[in-house]
C-alpha positions, -999 to 999 in steps of 0.1 A, spaced: 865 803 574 838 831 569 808 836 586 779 833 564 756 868 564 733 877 586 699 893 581 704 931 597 690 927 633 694 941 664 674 948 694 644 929 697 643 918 662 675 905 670 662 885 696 629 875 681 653 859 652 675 841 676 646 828 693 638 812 663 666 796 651 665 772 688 652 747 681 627 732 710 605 700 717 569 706 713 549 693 742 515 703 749 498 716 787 461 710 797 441 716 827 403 722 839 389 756 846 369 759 878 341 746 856 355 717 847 363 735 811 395 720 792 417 741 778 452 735 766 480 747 748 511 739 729 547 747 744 584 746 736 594 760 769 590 731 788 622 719 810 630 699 840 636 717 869 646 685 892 651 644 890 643 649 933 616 656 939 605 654 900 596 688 891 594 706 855 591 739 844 571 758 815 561 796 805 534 813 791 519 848 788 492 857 813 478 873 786 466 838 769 431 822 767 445 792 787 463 815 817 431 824 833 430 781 843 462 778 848 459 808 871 435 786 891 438 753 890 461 732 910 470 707 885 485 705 851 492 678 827 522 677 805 525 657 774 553 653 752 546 654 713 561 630 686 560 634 651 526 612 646 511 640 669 514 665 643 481 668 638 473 673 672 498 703 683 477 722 650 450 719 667 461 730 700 482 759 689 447 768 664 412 784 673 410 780 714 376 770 713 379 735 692 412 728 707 386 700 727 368 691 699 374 649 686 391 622 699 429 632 703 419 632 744 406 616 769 398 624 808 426 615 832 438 619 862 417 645 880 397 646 853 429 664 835 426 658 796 454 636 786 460 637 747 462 602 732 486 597 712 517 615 734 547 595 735 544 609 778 522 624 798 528 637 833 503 652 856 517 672 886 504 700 914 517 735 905 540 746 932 550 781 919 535 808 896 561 832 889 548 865 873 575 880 849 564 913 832 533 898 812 543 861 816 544 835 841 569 810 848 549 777 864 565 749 881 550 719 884 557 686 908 551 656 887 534 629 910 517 605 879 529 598 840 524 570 816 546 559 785 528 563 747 543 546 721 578 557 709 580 581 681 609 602 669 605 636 682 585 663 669 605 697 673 591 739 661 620 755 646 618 787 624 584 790 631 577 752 619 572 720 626 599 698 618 613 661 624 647 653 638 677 645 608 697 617 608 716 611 641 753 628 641 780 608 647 
């Protein structure tokens, strides 16, 4: 068997390229400012932390347009992306200031905005920011969610957006 070749990496490069090659879920977080602002942002670093009590995890730099909320607020809402949502992780990963703009959201819980056309949304109170260099590590306990309609997943791989394969056997 031979190993097919690899580009020449090593170091961060090596890293950046590995990072890229996992393959993740995309799932979007929003939350309020203290002025009632929403602000949001596509993820792929979302996990669960816990099934008891129900608590997830995600990341993000401190250094994004969104942190300064998330630095603040004490709730978060999670939603996780299907492929029909497409259109709606562009537009939250795009320009920060029309993330809000049209009808992919509506106000939930705490007035959180909940994206519309999720296949689940959880809301939860952060119980942890965990500075890490320039990032943050958040953990969140869920305490609300709601089912959206089943879709086959929508995943970012290689810098894209891609659907799921066949299922292996």
């Amino acid at each position: 068997m031979t190993t097919p070749q690899a580009p020449d990496a090593s170091g961060f490069d090596a890293f950046a390229q590995a990072f890229r090659r996992h393959a993740a879920g995309v799932a979007i977080v929003t939350a309020l400012t203290p002025e009632g602002r929403p602000v949001g942002f596509t993820a792929t670093s979302l996990a669960s932390l816990a099934a008891t009590p129900p608590l997830a995890t995600f990341n993000m730099a401190r250094t994004a347009s969104s942190w300064p909320a998330i630095e603040n607020t004490e709730y978060v809402a999670i939603h996780i992306l299907g492929e029909r949502a497409l259109g709606v992780a562009q537009i939250m990963s795009g320009d920060n200031a029309r993330r809000f703009d049209g009808d992919h959201w509506e106000a939930g819980p705490f007035g959180l905005p909940i994206i519309t056309d999720a296949t689940a949304w959880l809301v939860g109170r952060i119980v942890a920011r965990t500075p890490v260099a320039d990032n943050a590590m958040i953990a969140v306990q869920i305490v609300e969610g709601a089912l959206g309609e089943p879709d086959q997943p929508l995943t970012y791989h290689e810098r894209a957006y891609r659907a799921l394969g066949a299922a292996l056997r």
